[in-house]
C-alpha angles and dihedrals in degrees: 000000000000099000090060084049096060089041092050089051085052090051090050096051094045091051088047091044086043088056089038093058088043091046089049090039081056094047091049092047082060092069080223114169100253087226113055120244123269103269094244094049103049117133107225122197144124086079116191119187111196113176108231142165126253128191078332094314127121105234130156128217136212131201132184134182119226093240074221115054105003091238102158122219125194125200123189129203130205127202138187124211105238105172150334130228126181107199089189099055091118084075098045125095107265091014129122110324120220 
């Protein structure tokens, strides 16, 4: 019994260390620097928005890979609903009456 057991714990750790060399393989295909750029010189690019909710609030979020080291960022944006105007509301039912 003991003995499946260390071969199943093998096989574990070669599957983990084949995903692992796959995983590295993809990342050097990347050409990404092996040390991250400085915060402030990073070249940001391949953006993506996507509109979500946050704690109820429609926000979108932005998020943008340096083109040099693959670090992700991620902005979000709040916004507050202000006001509402419906410049067709002549045609509407109940709306202004000729």
């Amino acid at each position: 019994m003991k003995e499946k057991q260390i071969e199943e714990n093998i096989r574990e750790q070669m599957l983990a260390l084949e995903s692992q060399m796959k995983r590295l393989q993809k990342w050097r295909g990347t050409g990404y620097f092996a040390v991250p750029c400085e915060e402030k010189n990073h070249a940001w690019g391949n953006a993506s928005m996507r509109i979500t909710l946050v704690n109820n609030t429609q926000c979108v979020v932005v998020s943008s890979t340096c083109k040099a080291c693959g670090i992700k960022k991620h902005d979000t944006y709040h916004f507050e609903h202000t006001s509402q105007d419906d410049e067709w509301s002549d045609f509407r039912e109940g709306g202004e009456e000729e």
